[in-house]
NUBA-566207 format. One record per atom (N, C-alpha, C): chain; atom name; x, y, z. Coordinates in nm, 4 decimals. Layout:
BEGIN
+---+----+----------+----------+----------+
| c |  a |       xx |       yy |       zz |
+---+----+----------+----------+----------+
| A | CA |        X |        Y |        Z |
...
+---+----+----------+----------+----------+
This chain:
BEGIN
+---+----+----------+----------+----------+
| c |  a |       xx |       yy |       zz |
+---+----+----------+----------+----------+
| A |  N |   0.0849 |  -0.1164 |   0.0000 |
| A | CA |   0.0000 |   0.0000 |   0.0000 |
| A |  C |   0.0899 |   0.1231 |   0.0000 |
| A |  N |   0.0848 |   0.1927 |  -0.0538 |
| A | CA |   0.0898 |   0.3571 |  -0.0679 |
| A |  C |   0.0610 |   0.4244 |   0.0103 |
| A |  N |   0.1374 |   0.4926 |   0.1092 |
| A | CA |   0.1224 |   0.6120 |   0.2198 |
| A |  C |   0.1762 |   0.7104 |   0.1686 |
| A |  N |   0.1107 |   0.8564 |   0.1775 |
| A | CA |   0.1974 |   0.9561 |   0.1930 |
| A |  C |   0.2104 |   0.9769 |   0.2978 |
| A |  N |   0.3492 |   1.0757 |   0.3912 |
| A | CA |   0.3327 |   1.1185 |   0.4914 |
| A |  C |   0.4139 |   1.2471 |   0.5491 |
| A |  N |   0.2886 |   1.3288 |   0.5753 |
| A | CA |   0.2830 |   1.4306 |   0.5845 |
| A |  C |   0.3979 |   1.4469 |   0.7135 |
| A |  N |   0.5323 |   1.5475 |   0.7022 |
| A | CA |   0.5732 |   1.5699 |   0.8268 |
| A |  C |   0.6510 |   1.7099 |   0.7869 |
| A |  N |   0.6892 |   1.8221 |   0.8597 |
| A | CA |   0.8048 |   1.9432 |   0.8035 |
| A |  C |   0.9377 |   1.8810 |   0.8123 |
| A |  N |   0.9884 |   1.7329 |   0.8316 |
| A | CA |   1.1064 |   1.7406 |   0.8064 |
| A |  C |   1.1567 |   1.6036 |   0.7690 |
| A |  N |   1.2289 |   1.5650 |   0.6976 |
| A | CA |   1.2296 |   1.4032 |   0.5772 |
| A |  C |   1.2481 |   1.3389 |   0.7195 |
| A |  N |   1.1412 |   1.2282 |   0.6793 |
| A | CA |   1.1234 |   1.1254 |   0.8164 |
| A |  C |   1.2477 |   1.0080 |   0.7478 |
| A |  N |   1.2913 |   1.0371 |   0.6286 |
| A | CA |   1.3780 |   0.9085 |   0.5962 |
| A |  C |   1.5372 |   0.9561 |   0.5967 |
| A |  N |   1.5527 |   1.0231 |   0.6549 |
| A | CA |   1.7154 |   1.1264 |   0.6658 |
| A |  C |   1.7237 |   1.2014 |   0.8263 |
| A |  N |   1.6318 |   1.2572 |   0.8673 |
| A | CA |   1.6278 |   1.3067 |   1.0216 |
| A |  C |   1.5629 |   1.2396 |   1.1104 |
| A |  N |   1.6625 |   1.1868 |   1.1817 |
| A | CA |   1.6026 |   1.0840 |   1.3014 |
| A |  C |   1.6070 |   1.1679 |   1.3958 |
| A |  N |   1.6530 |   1.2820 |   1.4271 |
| A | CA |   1.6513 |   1.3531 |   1.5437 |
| A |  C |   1.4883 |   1.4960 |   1.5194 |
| A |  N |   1.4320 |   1.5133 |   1.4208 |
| A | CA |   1.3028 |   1.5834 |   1.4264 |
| A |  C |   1.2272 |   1.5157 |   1.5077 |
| A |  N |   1.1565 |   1.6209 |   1.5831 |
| A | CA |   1.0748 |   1.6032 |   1.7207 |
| A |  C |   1.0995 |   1.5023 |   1.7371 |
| A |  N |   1.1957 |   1.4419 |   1.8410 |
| A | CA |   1.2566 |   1.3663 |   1.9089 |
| A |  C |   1.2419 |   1.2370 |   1.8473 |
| A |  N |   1.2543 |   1.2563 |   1.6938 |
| A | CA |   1.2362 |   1.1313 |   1.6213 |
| A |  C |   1.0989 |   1.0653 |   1.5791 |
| A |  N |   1.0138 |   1.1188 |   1.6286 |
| A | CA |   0.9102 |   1.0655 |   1.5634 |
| A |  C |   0.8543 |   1.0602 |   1.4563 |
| A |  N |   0.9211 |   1.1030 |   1.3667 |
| A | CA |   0.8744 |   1.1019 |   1.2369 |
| A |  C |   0.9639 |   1.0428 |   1.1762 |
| A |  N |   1.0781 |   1.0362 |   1.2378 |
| A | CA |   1.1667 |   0.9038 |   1.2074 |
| A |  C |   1.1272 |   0.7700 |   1.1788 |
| A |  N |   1.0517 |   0.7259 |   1.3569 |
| A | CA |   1.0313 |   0.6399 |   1.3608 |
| A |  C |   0.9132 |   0.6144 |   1.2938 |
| A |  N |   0.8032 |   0.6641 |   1.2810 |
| A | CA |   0.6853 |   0.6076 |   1.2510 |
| A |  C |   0.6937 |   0.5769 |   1.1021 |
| A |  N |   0.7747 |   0.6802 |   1.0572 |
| A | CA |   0.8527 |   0.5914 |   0.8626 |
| A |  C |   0.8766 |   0.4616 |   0.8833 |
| A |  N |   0.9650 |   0.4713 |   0.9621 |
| A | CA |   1.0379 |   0.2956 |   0.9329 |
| A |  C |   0.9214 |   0.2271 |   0.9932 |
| A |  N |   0.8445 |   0.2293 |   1.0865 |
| A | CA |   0.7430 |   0.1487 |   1.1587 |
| A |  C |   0.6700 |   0.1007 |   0.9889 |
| A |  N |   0.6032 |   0.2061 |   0.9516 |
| A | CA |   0.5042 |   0.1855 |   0.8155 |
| A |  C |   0.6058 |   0.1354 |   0.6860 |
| A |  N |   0.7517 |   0.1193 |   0.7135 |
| A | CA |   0.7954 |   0.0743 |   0.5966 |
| A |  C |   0.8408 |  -0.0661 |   0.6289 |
| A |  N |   0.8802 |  -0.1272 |   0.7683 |
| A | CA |   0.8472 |  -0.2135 |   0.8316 |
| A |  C |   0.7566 |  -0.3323 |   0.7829 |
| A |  N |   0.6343 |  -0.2665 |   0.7875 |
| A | CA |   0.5307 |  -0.2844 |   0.7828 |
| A |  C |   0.4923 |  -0.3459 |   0.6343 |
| A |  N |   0.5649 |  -0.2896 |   0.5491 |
| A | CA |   0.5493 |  -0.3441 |   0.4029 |
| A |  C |   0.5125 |  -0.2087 |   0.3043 |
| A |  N |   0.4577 |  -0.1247 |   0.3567 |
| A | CA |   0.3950 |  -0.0038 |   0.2714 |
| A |  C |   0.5067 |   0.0766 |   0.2392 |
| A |  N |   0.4943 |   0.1271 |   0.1010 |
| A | CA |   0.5648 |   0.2443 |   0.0079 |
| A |  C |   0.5243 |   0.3318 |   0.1029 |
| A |  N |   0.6309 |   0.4146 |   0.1408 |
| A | CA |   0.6091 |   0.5957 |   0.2027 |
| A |  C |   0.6803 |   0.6724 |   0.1225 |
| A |  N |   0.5798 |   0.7674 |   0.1162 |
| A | CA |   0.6272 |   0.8997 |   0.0106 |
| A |  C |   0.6369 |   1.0010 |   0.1269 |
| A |  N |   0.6709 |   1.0461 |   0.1289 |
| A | CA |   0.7326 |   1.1858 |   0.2038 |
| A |  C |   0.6535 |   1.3180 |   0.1282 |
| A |  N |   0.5792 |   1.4023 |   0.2202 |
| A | CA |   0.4969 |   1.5134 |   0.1614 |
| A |  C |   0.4886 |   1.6476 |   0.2369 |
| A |  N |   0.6309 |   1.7217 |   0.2121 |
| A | CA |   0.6755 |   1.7970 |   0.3070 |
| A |  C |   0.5699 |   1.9220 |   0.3367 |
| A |  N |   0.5707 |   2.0456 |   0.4396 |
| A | CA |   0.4937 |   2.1565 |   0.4281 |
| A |  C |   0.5807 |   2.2087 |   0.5475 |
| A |  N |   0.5411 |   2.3419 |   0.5485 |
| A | CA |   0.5669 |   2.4569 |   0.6604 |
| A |  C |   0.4490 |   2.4728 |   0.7288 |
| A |  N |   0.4845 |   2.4947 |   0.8815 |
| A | CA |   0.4500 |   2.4307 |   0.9762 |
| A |  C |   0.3654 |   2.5296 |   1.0016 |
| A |  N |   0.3426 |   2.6539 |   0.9839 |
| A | CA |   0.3015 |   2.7567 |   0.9703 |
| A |  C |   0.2074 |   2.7892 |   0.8809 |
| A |  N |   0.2396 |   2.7673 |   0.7617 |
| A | CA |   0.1179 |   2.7357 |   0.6608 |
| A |  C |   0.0609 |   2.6857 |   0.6838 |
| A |  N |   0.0828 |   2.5338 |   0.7006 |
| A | CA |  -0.0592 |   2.4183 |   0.7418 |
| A |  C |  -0.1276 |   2.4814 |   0.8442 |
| A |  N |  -0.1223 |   2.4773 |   0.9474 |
| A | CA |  -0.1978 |   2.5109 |   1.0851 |
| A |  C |  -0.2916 |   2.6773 |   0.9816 |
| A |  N |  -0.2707 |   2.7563 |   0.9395 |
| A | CA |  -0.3495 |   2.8765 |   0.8671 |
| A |  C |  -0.4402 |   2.7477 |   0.8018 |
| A |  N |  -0.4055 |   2.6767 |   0.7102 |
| A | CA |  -0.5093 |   2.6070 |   0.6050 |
| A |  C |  -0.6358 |   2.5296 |   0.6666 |
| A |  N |  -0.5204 |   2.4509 |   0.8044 |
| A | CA |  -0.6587 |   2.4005 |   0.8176 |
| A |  C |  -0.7163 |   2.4825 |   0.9314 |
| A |  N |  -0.7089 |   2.5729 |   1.0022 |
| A | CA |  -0.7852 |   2.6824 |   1.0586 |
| A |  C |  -0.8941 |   2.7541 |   0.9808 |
| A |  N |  -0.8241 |   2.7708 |   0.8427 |
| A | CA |  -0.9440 |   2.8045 |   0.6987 |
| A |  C |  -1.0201 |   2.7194 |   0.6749 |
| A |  N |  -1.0086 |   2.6108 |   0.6549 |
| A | CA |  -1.1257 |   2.5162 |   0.6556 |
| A |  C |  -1.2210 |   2.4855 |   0.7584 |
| A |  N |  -1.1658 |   2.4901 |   0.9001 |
| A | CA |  -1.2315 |   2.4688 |   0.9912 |
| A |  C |  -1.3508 |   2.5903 |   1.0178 |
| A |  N |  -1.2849 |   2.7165 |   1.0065 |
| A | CA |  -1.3391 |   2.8223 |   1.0553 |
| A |  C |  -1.4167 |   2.8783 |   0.9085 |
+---+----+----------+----------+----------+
C-alpha cells in the first residue's frame, strides 16, 4: 500500500526531528510493508489552512 506522509522534516534522513518521531513512525510503516512517500509543508502554513477550513 501507498502512504503519503505528511511531516516538516524528511522522516527518511532526520532521526533527530521532534525527538524522532517522524523518524520512527517511517520505518514502523515501511516495516510494515507499505511504500512511504514523504509530503513535506511549513508548519506555519498548514496550521493557517486548516484553521481556513475549519473556521
Amino acid at each position: 500500500m501507498k502512504i503519503g506522509y505528511l511531516s516538516p522534516t524528511n522522516p527518511f534522513e532526520d532521526s533527530r526531528g521532534w525527538s524522532g518521531t517522524y523518524y520512527n513512525i517511517c520505518q514502523a510503516l515501511m516495516a510494515a510493508g507499505h511504500e512511504v512517500e514523504w509530503i513535506p509543508y511549513q508548519t506555519n502554513g498548514m496550521r493557517q489552512k486548516i484553521l481556513g477550513i475549519i473556521f
